[in-house]
C-alpha positions in Angstrom: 39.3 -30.9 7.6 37.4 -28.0 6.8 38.5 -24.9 8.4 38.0 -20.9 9.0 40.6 -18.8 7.4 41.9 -18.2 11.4 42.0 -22.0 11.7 43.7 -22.6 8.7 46.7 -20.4 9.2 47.5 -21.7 12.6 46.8 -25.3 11.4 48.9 -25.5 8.4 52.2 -24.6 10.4 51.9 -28.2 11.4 55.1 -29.9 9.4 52.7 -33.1 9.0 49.2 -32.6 9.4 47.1 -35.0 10.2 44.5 -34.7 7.4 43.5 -32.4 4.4 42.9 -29.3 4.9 39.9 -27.5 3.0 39.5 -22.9 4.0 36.1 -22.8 4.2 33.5 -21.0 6.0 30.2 -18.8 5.8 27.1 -20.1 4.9 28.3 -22.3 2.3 30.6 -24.6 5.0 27.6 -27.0 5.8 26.6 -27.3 2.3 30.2 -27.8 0.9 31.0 -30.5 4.0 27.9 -32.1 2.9 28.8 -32.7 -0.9 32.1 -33.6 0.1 30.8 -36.5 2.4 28.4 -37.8 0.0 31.1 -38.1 -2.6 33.5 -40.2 -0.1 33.7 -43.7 -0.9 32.5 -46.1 1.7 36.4 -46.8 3.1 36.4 -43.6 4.1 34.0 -44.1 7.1 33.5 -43.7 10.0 34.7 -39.8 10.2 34.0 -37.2 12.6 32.4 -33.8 11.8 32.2 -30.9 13.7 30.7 -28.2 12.3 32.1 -25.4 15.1 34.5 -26.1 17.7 33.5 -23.0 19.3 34.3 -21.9 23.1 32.6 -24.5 24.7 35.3 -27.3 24.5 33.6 -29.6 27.3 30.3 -29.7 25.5 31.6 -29.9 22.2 34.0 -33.7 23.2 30.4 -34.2 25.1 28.5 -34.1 21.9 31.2 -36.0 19.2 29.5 -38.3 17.3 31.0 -40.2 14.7 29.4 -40.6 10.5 29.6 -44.2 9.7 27.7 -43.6 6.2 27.2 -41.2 3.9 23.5 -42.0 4.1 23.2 -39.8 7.8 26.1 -37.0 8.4 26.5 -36.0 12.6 27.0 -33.1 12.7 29.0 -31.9 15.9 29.4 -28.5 17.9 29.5 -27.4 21.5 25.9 -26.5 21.4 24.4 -29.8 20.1 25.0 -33.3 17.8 22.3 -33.4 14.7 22.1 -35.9 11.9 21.5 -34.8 8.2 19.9 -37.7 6.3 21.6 -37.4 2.9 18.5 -38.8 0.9 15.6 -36.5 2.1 18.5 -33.7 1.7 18.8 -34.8 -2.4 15.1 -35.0 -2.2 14.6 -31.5 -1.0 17.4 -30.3 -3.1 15.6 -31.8 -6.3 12.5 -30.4 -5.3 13.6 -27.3 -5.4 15.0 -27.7 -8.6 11.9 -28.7 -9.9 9.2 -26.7 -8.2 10.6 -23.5 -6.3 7.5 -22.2 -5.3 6.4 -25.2 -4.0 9.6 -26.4 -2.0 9.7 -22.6 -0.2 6.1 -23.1 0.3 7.3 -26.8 2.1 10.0 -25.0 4.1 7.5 -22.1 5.4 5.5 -24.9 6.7 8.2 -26.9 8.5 9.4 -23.8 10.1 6.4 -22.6 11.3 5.5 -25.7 12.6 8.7 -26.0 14.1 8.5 -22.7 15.9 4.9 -23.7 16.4 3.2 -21.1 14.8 0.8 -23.8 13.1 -0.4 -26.7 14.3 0.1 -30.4 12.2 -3.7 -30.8 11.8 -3.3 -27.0 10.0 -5.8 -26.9 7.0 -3.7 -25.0 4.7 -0.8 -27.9 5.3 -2.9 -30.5 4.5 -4.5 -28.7 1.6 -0.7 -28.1 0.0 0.4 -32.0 0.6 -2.7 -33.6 -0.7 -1.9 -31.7 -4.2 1.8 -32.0 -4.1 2.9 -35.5 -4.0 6.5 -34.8 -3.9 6.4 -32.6 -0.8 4.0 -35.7 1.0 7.1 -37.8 0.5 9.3 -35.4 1.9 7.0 -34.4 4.7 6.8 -38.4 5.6 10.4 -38.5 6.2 11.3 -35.8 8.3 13.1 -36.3 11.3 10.9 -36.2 14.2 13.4 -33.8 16.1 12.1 -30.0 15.5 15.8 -29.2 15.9 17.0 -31.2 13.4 14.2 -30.5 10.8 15.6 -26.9 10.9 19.2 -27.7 10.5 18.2 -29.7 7.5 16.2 -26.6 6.0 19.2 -24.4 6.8 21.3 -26.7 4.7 19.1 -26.7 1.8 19.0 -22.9 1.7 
C-alpha cells in the first residue's frame, strides 16, 4: 500500500498489517504506483488501487475498480475510476526520452484539445503528426475519454 506520511503513522500501529507498506506522496505517488505495478509479476493480480481515499468515502467504494493486468492500472478515488494503459504510457515516456520538444509539443495538443481550445480537424495538429510518426502512433491510441487522456499526461509529467 502506498501511503501519506499521516496514513502511514496511523497504519503501521497495526501489529499485523495486512500488506506492505510504501510513505509516499506528492507528485511522484502516481508515477511511483505505476512502476511498481508494472514490475509485479502476473500472480500478483487482480489488486486494487486507489489513488486518494479522500472525504468522500461513499463515492470512493462507488468507484473501486479492481487491476487484473499490468497492461491497464484503475486507478481509484472518491471523485472518479480511470485506467492508465501501461503501453502508450512506456510509449510516451520513450518519446520523451527521445524527442522532448516534440513529446511537449504532443501533450500541448492533447490538452488543448481536451479543454477544447482546438478542434481535431486543427491544421497545425495534423501538420505536427504527419511529420512525426511516433506521436501518430501515440495519438492513435489514446483513450477516447478526455478525462483519462489528461490523467495519463499528468502521469507522464
Amino acid at each position: 500500500m502506498l501511503t501519506n506520511p499521516g496514513w502511514d503513522k496511523r497504519l503501521r500501529v497495526a501489529t499485523r498489517p495486512l500488506f506492505e507498506l510504501h510513505q509516499v506522496s506528492g507528485k511522484g505517488a502516481m508515477e511511483y504506483a505505476c512502476h511498481l505495478i508494472t514490475e509485479l509479476s502476473e500472480e500478483a493480480f487482480p489488486l486494487l488501487y486507489i489513488s486518494d481515499i479522500g472525504r468522500k468515502k461513499a463515492e470512493l467504494v462507488a468507484n473501486l475498480k479492481l487491476t487484473l493486468s499490468k497492461a491497464q492500472i484503475q486507478v481509484c478515488s472518491g471523485e472518479l475510476v480511470y485506467r492508465i494503459n501501461t503501453e502508450l504510457l512506456q510509449a510516451i515516456r520513450e518519446m520523451q526520452q527521445a524527442d522532448k520538444s516534440g513529446c511537449n509539443k504532443l501533450q500541448g495538443f492533447i490538452v488543448n484539445s481536451c479543454h477544447g481550445r482546438i478542434a481535431p480537424d486543427d491544421e497545425g495538429l495534423h501538420t505536427f503528426l504527419s511529420a512525426n510518426p511516433e506521436a501518430l502512433a501515440i495519438a492513435r491510441r489514446l483513450p477516447a475519454d478526455p478525462h483519462e487522456k489528461l490523467q495519463l499526461i499528468r502521469v507522464c509529467g
